[in-house]
N, C-alpha and C positions, 0 to 999 in steps of 0.2 A: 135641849135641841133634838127635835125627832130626827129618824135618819133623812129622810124626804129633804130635808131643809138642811143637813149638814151635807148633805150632794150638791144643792144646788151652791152654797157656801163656797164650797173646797172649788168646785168648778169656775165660779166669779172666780175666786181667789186666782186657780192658775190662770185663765184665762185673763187676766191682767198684769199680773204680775211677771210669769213665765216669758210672756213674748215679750218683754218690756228688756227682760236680761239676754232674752234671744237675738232681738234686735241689736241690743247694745254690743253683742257679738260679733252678729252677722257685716251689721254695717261701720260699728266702731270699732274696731279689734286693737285690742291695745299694740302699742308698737312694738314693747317688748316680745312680747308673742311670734306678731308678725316678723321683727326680725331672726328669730331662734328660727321661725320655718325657712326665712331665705337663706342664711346661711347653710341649712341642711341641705337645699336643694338647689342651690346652687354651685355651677359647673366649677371644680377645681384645678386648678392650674395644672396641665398634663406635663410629666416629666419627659416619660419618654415617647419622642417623635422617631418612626422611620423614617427611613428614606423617601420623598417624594416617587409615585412613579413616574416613568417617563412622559405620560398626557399629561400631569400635571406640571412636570417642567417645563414641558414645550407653552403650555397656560400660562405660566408666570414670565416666560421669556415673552408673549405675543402680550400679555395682560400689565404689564409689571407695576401698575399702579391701581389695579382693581382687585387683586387676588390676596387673600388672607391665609396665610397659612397658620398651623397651632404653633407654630414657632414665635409667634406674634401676640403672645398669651393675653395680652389686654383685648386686642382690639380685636383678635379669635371668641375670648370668653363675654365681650360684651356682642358680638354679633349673636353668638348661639342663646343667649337673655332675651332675643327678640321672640322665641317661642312663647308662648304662651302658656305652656304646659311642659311641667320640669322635664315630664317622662320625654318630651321631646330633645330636651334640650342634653339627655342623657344618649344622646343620639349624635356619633361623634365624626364628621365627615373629613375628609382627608383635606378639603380647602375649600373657599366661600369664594364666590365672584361674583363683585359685587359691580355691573356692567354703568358705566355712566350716561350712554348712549346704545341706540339702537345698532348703531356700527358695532360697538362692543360686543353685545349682547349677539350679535349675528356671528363674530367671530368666536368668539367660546364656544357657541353651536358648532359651527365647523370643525373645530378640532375635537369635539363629545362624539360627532359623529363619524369624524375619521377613526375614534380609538372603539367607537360602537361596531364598525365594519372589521375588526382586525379582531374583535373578540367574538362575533358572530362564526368567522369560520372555527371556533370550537367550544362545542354547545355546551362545555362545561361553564362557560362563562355569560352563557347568554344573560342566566339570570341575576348574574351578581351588579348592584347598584351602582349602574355610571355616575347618574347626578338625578337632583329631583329642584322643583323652581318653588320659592316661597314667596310671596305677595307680603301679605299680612303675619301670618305665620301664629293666628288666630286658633286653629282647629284643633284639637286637642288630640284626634284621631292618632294613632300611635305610627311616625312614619307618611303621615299623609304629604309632608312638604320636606321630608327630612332623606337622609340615605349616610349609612353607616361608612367609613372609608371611601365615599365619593365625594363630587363636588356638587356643593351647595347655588341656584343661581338666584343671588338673593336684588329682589328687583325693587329694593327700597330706594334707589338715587333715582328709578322712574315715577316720580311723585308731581310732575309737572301738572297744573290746575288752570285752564285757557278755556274762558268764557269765549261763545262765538261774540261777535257786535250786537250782534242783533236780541241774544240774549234767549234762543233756541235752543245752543246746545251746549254741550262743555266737552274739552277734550280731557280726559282725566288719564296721568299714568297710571299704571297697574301696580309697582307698590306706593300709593298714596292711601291715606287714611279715611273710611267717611267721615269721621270727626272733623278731620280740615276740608274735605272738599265744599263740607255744609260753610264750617267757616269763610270760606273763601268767597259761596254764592249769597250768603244772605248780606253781606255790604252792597249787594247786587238786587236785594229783594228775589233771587233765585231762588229755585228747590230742585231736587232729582231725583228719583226712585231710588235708594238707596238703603247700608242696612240703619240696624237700629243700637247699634252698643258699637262703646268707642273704642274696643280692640281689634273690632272687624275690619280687614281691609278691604279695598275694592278689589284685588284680583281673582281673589279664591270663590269670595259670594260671586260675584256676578257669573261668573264662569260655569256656576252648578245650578244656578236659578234664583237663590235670593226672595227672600220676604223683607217687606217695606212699608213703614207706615201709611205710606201713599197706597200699598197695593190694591186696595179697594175702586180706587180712582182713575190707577193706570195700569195694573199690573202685578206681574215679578218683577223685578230687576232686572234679569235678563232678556224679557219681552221691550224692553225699554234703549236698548244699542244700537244706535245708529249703523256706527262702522268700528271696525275691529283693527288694529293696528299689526301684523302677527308676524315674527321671524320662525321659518320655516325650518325641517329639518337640515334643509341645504344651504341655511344663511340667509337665502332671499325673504324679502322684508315685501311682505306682500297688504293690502287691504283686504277685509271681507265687511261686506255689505249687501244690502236685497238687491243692487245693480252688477256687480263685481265681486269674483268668487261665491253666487248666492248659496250653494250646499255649505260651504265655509262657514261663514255668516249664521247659517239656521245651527249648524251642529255645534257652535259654542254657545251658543245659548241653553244651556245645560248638560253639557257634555263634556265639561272640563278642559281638564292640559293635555288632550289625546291627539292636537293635530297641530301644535307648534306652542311656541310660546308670545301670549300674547302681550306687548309693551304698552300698548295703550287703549282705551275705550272713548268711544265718540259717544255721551250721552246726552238724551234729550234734556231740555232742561223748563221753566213754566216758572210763571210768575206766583211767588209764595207769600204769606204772611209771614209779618216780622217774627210772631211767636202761633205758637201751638199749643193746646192742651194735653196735661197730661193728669194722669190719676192711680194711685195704689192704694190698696188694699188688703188686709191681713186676716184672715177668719179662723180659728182653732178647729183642729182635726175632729173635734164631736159633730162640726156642723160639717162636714164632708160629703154628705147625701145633697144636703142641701144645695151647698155652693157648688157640685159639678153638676145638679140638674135644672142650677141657676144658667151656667154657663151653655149648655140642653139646649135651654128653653130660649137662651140669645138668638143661639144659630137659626133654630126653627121660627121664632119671627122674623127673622133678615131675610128666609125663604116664603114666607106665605104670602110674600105676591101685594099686600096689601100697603095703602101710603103711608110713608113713612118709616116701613119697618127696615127696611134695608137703608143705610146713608154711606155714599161714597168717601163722605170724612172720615167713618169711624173704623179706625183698627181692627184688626182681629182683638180681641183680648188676648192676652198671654197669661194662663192659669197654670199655677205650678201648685204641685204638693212638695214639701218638703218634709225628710225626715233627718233630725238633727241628734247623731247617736251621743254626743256629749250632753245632750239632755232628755234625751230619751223621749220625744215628743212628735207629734208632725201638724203643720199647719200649713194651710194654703194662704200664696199670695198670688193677687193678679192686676196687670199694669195693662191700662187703657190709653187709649190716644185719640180724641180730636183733633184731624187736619186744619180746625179753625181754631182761635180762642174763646175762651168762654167768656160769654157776657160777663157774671161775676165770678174773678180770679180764683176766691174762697170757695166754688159749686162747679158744682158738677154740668157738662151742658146741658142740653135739653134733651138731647137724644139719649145721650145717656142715663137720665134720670126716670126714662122710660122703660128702660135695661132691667130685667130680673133680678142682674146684678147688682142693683141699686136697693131692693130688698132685704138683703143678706147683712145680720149683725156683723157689725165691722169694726175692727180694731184699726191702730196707726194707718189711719185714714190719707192720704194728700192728694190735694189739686194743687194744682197752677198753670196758669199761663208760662211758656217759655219758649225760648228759640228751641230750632230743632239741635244743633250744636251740643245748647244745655242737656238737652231730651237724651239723646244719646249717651252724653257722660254720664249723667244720672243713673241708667241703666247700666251703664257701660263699669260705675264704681260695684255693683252686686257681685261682678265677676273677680274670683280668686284667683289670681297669680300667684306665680313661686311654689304652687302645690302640684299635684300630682293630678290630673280630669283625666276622665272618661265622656265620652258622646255614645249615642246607639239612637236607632228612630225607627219607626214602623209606621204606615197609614189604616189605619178604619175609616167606614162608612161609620158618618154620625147618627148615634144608635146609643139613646141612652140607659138600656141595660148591660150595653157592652163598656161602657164610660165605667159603670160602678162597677161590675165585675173587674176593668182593668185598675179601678182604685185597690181593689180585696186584693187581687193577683201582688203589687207592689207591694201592700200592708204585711202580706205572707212572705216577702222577700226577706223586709229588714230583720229579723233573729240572724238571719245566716252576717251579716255586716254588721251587727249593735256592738261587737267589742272593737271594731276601728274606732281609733282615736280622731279628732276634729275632722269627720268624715259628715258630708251637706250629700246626701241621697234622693234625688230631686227629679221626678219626671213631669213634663212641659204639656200642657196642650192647647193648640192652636186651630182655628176651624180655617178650612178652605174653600170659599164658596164660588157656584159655579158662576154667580154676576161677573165675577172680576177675572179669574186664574187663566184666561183666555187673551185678556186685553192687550194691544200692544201687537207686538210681530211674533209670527210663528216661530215654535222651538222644537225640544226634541223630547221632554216630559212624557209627553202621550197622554194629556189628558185632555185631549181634544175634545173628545167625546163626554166629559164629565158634566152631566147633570144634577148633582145630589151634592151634598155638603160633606167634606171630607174633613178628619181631624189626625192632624198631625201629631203622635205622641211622639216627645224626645224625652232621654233621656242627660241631665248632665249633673256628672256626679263630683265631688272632689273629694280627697281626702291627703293626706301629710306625708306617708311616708311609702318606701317601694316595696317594702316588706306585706303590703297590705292587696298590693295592686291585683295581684291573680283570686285575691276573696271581691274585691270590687268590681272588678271587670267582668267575674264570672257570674255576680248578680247580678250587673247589666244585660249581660246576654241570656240568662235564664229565664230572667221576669220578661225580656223581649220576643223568647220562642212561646213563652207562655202566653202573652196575650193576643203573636200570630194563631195558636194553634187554638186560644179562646173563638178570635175573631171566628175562624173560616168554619167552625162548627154551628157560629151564629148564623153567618152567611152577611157577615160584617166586615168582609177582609176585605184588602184593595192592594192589587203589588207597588202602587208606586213607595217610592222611598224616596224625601228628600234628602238630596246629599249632601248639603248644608251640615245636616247634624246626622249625617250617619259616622258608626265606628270602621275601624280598619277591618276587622272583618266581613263588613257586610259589602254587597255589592249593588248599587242602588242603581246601576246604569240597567242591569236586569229587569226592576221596575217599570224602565219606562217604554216595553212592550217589544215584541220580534219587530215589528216595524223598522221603528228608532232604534233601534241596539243593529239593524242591518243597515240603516240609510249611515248611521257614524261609522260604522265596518269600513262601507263603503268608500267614504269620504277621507277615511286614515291612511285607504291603503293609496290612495290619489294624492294626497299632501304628501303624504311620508313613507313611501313604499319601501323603504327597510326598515319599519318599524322601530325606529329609534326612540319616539314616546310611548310603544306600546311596554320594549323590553330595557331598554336602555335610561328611562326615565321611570322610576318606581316609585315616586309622592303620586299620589292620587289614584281615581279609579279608573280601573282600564276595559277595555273593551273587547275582551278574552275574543283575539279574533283566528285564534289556532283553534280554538272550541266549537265557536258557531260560525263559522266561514265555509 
């Protein structure tokens, strides 16, 4: 056997064999395994409790059947299991309130924000963490819905799902799940802009802008909001809507929890099919070149103007590379989505098979027809729970020499993370095209102006244990300045940043231009003129308004 033919041998060989056990990994992971990691990372029964302080007495005296203290060791340790991410869940808040009603919810604010006024007069205290509000509790961001000896305002019992009659809109609470909301509409033949994996919830995505299988056809997610349901720094339970409160209205639409807390969303809603297609794909890291100037070549026909090349049904692609340090490997996978179903279940549709990405030698292949529900879960089972994640994100102009040099740039990370144990090293990329990322109602993005096809690099990583997390996170954030400082040499850089997948470090309201970051200023210091979400509420991103005010 010459060498020529023993390369190409050894190569079959991994290239079937390898993902075969990777997959059986990724997507089967034995139980034993998986249990060994939850118990490591799950939260232990805390011995010793202080004393409540006084706001949180006065909480449990006004709340006395919604507040959780850690004295409550079960139903404390199965609330903080709703993180999604251990490193959150190692995040240890002094009490949970878990409001049942809008009344509720407006009374806890009142008392957060009478103990927010009484630590303002000394500014030793300004920054230390009142409370922060969790939705879904989805993001993995370190702190993003979380706060260390404060109070948690956990808006899981707001999961109410209320079709209009007519079949226009839905009113959805803000902690419900898209996974149920979808359940709820398709006995309804409904659908909604919404996200795409089943740990998301609706408060956190919609609030920062949201990607959605639909968004070709309608949107973000947050272009898609009728009306806003929102309790105020001062209790009051107000609407925001393009009729009522309309600055309101525009600056949650991706602007976050900067201007009250919002209980409920009025979304549009449209008549959907029973199922929808979906599709994965698996290609080994030698074809690397290939497959990200397959995914290129996607974007650039969607834009050339010509019939057919663009289709309002089809998805972005989601193209990841992974690097998998327990096998020392990386290969890409990427999940497509028809808004319609496919003629035949077993194929790919039509548009699809016109796709570049239909070219590309492929491993564990699948179609189907399925509801959007299944779609979701589907995706929604890839993500590891009980472990340890990281997010981080940056935008490029789509530019495919900048695509491969950020493939090298990543390539050149993993040495520094190969000795983390069961550590999944994964950066995301998604195209932004300008047909769609407009449609719907005005928000505060700033990318009004966007003509050119943008791609959204994310970063999400996992690995096991805590011991590991300052080698992970610090290649998160390295490989991410590296391919800002690759981009803007190209003259490929682009500030926005969605905040969906950004890290705690990063600040993506910054992104969305001096404009927006001064009309939300603005609009904060009108809702909540003592700044109670800017300083007093620390999940989320803020709107540094002592900086640029």
């Amino acid at each position: 056997m010459d060498s020529k033919t023993l390369i190409i041998f050894v190569s079959t060989t991994l290239a079937v064999l390898i993902p075969g056990i990777f997959l059986y990994r990724l997507w089967f992971s034995s139980t034993a395994e998986a249990d060994k990691r939850r118990e490591i990372n799950e939260p232990q029964t805390i011995i010793f409790h202080p004393e409540p302080a006084k706001y949180i007495r006065d909480l449990a005296i006004a709340l006395p059947n919604s507040l959780i203290l850690p004295t409550d060791v079960l139903a404390f340790n199965a609330s903080l299991k709703v993180w999604f991410s251990s490193q959150n869940r190692d995040i240890i808040p002094a009490c949970i309130v878990k409001p049942k009603s809008e009344k509720e919810l407006s009374l806890a604010l009142t008392h957060l924000r009478r103990e927010h006024t009484i630590r303002a007069k000394d500014p030793a205290n300004v920054g230390h963490g009142l409370f922060a509000v969790r939705a879904g509790g989805a993001n993995p961001a370190t702190g993003i819905s979380g706060v260390k000896d404060g109070v948690i305002l956990d808006l899981s019992l707001l999961c109410d799902i209320k079709p209009s009659a007519d079949g226009s809109s839905v009113v959805v609470g803000a902690g419900a799940y898209w996974r149920d909301v979808y359940r709820a509409l398709e006995a309804r033949g409904l659908g909604v802009v919404g996200g795409r994996s089943s740990p998301v919830g609706v408060g956190g995505s919609t609030l920062q802008g949201g990607l959605s299988f639909w968004s070709p056809k309608f949107g973000l997610i947050c272009n898609n909001v009728i009306s806003y349901q929102v309790v105020l720094a001062d209790g009051s339970i107000v609407t925001a809507s393009a009729d009522e409160n309309n600055d309101l209205w525009r600056s949650l639409k991706g602007g976050g929890n900067n201007f009250g807390v919002v209980s409920q969303f009025t979304l549009r809603s449209f008549r959907a099919p029973k199922n929808i297609w979906t599709g994965t794909f698996a290609t080994p890291g030698f074809l690397s070149t290939r497959t990200i100037t397959a995914f290129y070549e996607h974007g650039e026909r969607a834009m050339s103007g010509k019939p057919g090349m663009f289709d309002e049904h089809a998805s972005t692609p989601i193209l990841s590379l992974s690097y998998i340090t327990n096998l020392g490997i990386k290969m890409h996978f990427c999940h497509m989505v028809y808004t319609k179903p496919s003629d035949n279940n077993n194929d790919w549709p039509k548009y699809w098979k016109k796709s570049p990405l239909r070219s590309l030698w492929r491993f564990q292949n699948t179609s189907q027809n399925e509801s959007l529900h299944d779609s979701v879960m589907t995706l929604g089972s890839l993500s590891v729970t009980d472990d340890r994640n990281a997010f981080g994100t940056t935008t490029i102009k789509s530019d495919l020499a900048t695509l491969l040099a950020v493939r090298q740039i990543f390539s050149e990370a993993t040495p520094s993370i190969k000795h983390v144990k069961n550590c999944m090293f994964i950066y995301i990329t998604q195209m932004v095209l300008p047909q769609w990322v407009n449609k719907g109602d005005p928000n505060v993005l700033g990318l009004e102006e966007c003509q050119e096809p943008l791609v959204i690099i994310s970063f999400a990583v996992n690995w096991g244990t805590a011991e590991d997390d300052e080698a992970v996170t610090g290649a998160v954030r390295r490989t991410i300045s590296r391919i800002e400082e690759l981009a803007a040499a190209n003259g490929t850089a682009h500030p926005y940043r969605f905040s969906n997948y950004a890290a705690e470090w990063q600040n993506p309201l910054q992104g969305y231009g001096e404009n927006s970051l001064r009309f939300m200023q603005d609009v904060s210091k009108k809702y909540d003129p003592e700044g109670l979400f800017q300083t007093g509420c620390l999940g989320g991103f803020k709107l540094d308004i002592g900086q640029n005010s």
